[in-house]
Structures are given as C-alpha cells and as structure tokens.
C-alpha positions in Angstrom: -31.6 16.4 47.1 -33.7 14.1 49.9 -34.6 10.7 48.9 -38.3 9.6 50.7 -38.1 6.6 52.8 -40.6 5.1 50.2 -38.3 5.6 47.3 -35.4 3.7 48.9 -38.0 1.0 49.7 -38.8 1.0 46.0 -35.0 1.2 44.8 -34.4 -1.6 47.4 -37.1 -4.1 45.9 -36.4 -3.2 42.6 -32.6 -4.2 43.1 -33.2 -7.3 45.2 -36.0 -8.1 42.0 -32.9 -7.9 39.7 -30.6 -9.9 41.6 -32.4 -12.7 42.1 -33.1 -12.5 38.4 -30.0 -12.6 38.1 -29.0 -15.5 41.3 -31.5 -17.7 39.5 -30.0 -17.4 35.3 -26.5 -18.0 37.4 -27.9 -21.2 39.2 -30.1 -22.8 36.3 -26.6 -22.5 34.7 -24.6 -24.0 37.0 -26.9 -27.0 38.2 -28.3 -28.2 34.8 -32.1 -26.7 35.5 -33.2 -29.2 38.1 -35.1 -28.1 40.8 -36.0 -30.6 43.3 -35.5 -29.9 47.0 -32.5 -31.6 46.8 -30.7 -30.5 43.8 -31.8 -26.2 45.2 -30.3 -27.1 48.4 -27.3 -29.1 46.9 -26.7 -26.1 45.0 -26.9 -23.3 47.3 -25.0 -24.9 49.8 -22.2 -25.4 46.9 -22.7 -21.5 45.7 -22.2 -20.5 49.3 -23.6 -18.3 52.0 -23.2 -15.0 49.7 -25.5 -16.6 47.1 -28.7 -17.3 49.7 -27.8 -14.3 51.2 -29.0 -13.0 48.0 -32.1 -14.5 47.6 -32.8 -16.0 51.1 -35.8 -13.7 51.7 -37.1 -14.5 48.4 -37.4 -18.2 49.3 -39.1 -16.7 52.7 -41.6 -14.7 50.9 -42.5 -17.7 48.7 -42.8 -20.1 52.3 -45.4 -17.6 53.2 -47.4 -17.9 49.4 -45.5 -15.0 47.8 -45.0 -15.1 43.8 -41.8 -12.3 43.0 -43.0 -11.7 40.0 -43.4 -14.6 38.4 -40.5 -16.7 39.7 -41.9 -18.7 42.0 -44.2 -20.2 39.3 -41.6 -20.0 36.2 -38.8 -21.5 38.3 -40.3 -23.8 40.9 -43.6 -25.1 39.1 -45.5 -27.3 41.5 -43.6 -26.1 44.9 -46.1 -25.9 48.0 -45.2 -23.1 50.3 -43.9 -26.1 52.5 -41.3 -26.9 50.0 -39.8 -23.1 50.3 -40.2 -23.1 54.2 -38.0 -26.9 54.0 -35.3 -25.0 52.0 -34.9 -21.7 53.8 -35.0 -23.7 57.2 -32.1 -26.5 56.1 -30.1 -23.5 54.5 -30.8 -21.0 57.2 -29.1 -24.0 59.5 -26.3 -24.9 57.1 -25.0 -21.2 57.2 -25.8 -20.4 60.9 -28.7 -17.6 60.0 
C-alpha cells in the first residue's frame, strides 16, 4: 500500500498537534501555570533541548501570527507575535539551533 506525500503531511501535523498538546499539559504541570517570558524560557531551558525540540516550530509559527489550534490564545493570552519570536530566538541560542 503507497502512502501520498499529502497524507504524511497530514499524519505529520496531526502528530506534532498532539505532542504539543501534550508538551504544554506536561509544562503547565511542572512550572505552576505561569507564562511570562521569563517563567517559558526558565522552563524550557530546565526541560531541556528534547522538550523545544518538540514544540520549537510551534513557538515559530506563533512569531509569524499563527494560532495551532487554539493554543496560542488558551495558553499564552495577550502574547504579541514579538513575545514568541523573543522566546524561540533566546532558546534557539541556548541550545545551539
């Protein structure tokens, strides 16, 4: 059976969808819910690369006025795209991406 490039596309968005659904219940649970710049990057510099390897190019989709679903607004309320672009850059640095 042949899978079509746009079905892997679709698998590959779906899954990256669930993870960060997943990345983001792990992290509100591990850093008590704030998200300031400084508590996100505080935190994902703690979780480690793996963990904004994860959802790095979630963050970069938001810098450039993308929503994921929802999560932009239900987990970051107020954010300017600026905010995201200040977090991916610092963490981008931190873990030599």
């Amino acid at each position: 059976m042949r899978i079509s490039e746009s079905r892997i596309r679709q698998i590959v968005r779906e899954e990256a969808r669930r993870a960060l659904r997943e990345g983001e219940k792990e992290f509100d649970e591990g850093g008590g819910g704030e998200n300031t710049l400084a508590a996100v990057i505080d935190r994902f510099m703690d979780d480690g690369p793996r963990m904004w390897m994860r959802v790095s190019n979630d963050f970069h989709e938001m810098a450039a006025g993308g929503d994921l679903d929802g999560v932009r607004e239900s987990q970051y309320p107020g954010w300017s795209d600026e905010d995201f672009r200040r977090v991916a850059r610092t963490l981008d640095k931190h873990f030599g991406l």
